[in-house]
N, C-alpha and C positions, 0 to 999 in steps of 0.2 A: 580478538586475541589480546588485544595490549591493557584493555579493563580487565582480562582475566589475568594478565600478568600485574596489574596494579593493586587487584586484589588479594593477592596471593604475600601473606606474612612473609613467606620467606624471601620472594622476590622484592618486595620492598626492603626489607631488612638489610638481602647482599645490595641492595643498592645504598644504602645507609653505610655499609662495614665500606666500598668502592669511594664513597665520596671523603669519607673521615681520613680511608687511608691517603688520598692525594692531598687533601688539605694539611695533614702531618709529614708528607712528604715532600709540601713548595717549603714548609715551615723546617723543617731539619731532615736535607735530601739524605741523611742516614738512614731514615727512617727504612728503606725501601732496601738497605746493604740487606745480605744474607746472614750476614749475625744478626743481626735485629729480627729479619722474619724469622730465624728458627728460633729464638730467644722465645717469641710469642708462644710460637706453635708448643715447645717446653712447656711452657706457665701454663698454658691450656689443659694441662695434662691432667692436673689433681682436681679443677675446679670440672672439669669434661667429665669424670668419669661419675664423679658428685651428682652429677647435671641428669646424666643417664638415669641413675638410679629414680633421683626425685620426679623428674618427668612421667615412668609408670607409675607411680604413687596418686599425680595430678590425672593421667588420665584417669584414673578411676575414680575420681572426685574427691579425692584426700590429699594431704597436704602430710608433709613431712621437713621439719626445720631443725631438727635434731643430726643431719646427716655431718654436720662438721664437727661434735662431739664426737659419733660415730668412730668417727675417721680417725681424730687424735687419740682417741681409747683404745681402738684396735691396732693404731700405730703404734703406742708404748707399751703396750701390753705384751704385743708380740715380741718387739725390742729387745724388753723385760726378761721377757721367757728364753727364748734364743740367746741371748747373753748369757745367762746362768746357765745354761745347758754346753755352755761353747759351744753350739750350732755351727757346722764347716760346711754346711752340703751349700744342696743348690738353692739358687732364689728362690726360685718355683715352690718349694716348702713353703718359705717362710711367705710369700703369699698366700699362698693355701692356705696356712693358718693365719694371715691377716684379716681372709674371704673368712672363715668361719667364726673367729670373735666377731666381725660385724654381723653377721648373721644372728647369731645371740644378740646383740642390739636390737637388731632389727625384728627378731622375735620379738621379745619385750615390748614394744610400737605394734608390731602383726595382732598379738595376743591383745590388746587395749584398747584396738580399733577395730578388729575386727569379732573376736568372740565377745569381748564387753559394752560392745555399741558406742563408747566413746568419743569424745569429738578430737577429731587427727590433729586440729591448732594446741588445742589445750594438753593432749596428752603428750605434742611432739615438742613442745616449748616445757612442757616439764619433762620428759624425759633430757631435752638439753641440759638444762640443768643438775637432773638426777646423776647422768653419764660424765659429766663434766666436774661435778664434787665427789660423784664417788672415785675416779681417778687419782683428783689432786687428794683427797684423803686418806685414801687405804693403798694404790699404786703409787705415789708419792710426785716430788715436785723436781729433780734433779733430772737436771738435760743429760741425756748420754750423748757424749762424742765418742764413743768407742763403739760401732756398732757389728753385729758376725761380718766377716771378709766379704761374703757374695752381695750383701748390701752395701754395701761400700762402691763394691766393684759396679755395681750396678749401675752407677750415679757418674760414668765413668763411659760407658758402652752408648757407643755410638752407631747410627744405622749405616753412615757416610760423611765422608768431610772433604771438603770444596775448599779452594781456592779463588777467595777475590775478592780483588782492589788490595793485593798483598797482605788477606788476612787471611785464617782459617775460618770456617765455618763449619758446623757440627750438628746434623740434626741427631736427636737422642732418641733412642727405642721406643724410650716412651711413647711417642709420640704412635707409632708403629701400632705398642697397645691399645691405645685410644683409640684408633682409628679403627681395628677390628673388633675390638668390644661396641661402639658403634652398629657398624654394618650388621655382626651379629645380632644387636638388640633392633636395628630397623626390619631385617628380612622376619625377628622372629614376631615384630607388631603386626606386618604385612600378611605373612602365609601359615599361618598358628591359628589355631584355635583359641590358644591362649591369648594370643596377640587381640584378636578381635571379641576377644569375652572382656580384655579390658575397656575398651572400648564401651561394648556395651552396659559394660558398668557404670561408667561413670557417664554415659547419655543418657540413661532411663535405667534408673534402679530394678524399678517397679518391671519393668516390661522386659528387664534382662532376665528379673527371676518368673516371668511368666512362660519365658521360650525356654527355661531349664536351666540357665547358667547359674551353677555353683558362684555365688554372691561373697557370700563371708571366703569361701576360698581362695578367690581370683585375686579379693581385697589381700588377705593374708599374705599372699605370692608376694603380691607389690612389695609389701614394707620389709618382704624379709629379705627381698633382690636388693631393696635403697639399701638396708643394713651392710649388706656383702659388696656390693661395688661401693660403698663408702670406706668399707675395711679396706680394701684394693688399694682405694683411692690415698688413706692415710698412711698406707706401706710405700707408697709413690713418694709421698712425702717427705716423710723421713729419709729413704735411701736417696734420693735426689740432693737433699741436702746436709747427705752425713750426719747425721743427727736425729736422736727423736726426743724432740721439745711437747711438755704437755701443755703447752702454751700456744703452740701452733696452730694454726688454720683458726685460730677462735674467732668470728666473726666473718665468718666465709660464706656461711649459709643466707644470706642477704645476696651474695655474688652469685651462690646458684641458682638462688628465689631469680631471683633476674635475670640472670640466660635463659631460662626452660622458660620462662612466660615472654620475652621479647620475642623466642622461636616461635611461639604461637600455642604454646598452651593453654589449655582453658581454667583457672581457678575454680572453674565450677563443674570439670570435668569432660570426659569425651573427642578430647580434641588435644591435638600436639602430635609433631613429629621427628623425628632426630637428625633430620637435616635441619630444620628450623632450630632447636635444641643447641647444634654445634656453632651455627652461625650465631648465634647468642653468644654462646660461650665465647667462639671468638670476638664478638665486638669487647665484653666484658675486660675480657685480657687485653685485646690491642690498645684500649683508651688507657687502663691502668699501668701499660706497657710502657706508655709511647709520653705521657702527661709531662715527663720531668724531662723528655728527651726537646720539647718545643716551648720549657719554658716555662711552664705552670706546674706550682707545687702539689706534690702529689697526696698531700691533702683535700684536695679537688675530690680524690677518686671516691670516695663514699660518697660524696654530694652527688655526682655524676651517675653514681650504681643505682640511690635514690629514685633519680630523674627516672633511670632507663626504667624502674620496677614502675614508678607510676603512669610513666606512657606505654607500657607494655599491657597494663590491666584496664588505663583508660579509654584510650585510643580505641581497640576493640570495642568496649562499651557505647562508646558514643559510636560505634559507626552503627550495632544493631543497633541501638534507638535511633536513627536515624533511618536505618532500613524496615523499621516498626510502622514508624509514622507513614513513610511511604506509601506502605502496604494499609494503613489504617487501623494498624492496632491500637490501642490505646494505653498509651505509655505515662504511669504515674509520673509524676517530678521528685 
């Protein structure tokens, strides 16, 4: 039992997130107050649901880096749109149409990887760019600080607020969100058909389209769900912090590369799960959380997000080769 719990990504992993947070917690006993933990849980929110999307993308043996373009695109756009319209209703709209601009993104990526064989690095690091210039050029370059009332209000609404050590503490809906889009997308990996066609996609190509599985479809799904919880995810954004900046989140997609692959996904497909995925996520945010709280400039944090992507992809590697040799395969150098 305790090798099958040593083996296990994600059981290593919360033991990684359990030792970092005590060692930030001898180091600045704040660490551990209830503003700090729901602070985290917060910032988890936008890079979480990022995280979500891109994980079906890697199970199926594709790769998608474009998802914090995505996000800022469909955040100002929407903005855009609902501003000039004076938009008074509900949130719920202007997510809706946050979820569907990403979705046209996400189309665009669906359509290039999957109907034109395309390779998912190359097409999603140009579409980063594509979605990213054509924003700043034809959507324009001006921050709105006025954005419709219910986003506003949004950034604002809290699930509960606590009392301690004489301060308030606030966990925000968000968080709420995350956490059922989550469970939703683990139960639909688990007991779907769809769930397990991805799956067998990105395990054996060949052998998925021999049992029948719709291939180019399954793949399509993936990039156009990353597109839609990344629109989600940039509508978080902005209403969280009053504001829709086209400048935001640029450079995030490195943050989510790295949570979904320290949860245990496979770059090469077939493998990941969304407990593994969140616990990423959370280590991601608590280091970048917590950096400036014990003293080290938070300049660190990319260095850090670095590390965690190269041991997230190495670590695995070397343990199969190591489990190759074992067994006697024969493992090039």
């Amino acid at each position: 039992m305790i090798r099958r719990v040593l083996a296990s990504r994600e059981a290593l992993l919360l033991a990684v997130i359990v030792v970092l947070a005590l060692v930030f917690g001898l180091l600045a006993p704040q660490f551990f107050s209830l503003a700090h933990l729901f602070g985290i849980a917060r910032s988890s929110v936008v890079i979480g649901i990022m995280a979500l999307g891109l994980l079906v993308v890697l199970i199926t043996g594709g790769i998608d880096v474009s998802v914090s373009a995505t996000a800022v695109a469909s955040m100002y756009i929407t903005a855009v749109l609902l501003t000039d319209l004076d938009y008074q209703g509900p949130f719920v709209v202007a997510a809706v149409l946050a979820c569907v601009v990403g979705a046209v993104f996400g189309l665009v990526n669906a359509t290039l990887v999957s109907l034109l064989k395309l390779p998912s690095l190359i097409v999603t690091l140009g579409t980063l760019t594509l979605f990213r210039g054509g924003l700043l050029a034809f959507v324009g370059t001006e921050r709105l600080r006025v954005l419709p009332a219910r986003m506003t209000e949004f950034s604002s609404t809290q699930l509960f607020t606590v009392t301690s050590a004489g301060r308030q503490a606030s966990l925000h809906l968000a968080v709420l969100i995350l956490a059922v889009l989550a469970v939703a997308l683990a139960l639909a990996l688990r007991r779907t058909n769809w769930g397990r066609n991805l799956y067998a996609v990105g395990g054996n190509e060949e052998a998925a389209t021999r049992l029948g599985v719709a291939v180019t479809r399954v793949r399509f799904s993936a990039f156009v769900l990353a597109g839609t919880l990344a629109g989600l995810a940039g509508l978080m954004s902005g209403s969280l912090n009053r504001a829709a900046d086209p400048f935001t989140i640029v450079g995030t997609e490195m943050d989510v590369l790295a949570a979904v692959v320290l949860g245990g996904a496979s770059v090469t497909g077939g493998r990941g799960t969304v407990f593994g995925t969140m616990l990423g996520v959370l280590l991601i945010t608590m280091v970048g959380a917590s950096l400036v709280l014990v003293g080290i400039p938070s300049a660190w944090r990319q260095a850090f997000v670095g590390l965690f992507l190269i041991l997230g992809v190495g670590v695995p590697a070397l343990r199969q080769r190591r489990v190759e040799r074992a067994r006697g395969v024969v493992v090039s150098a």
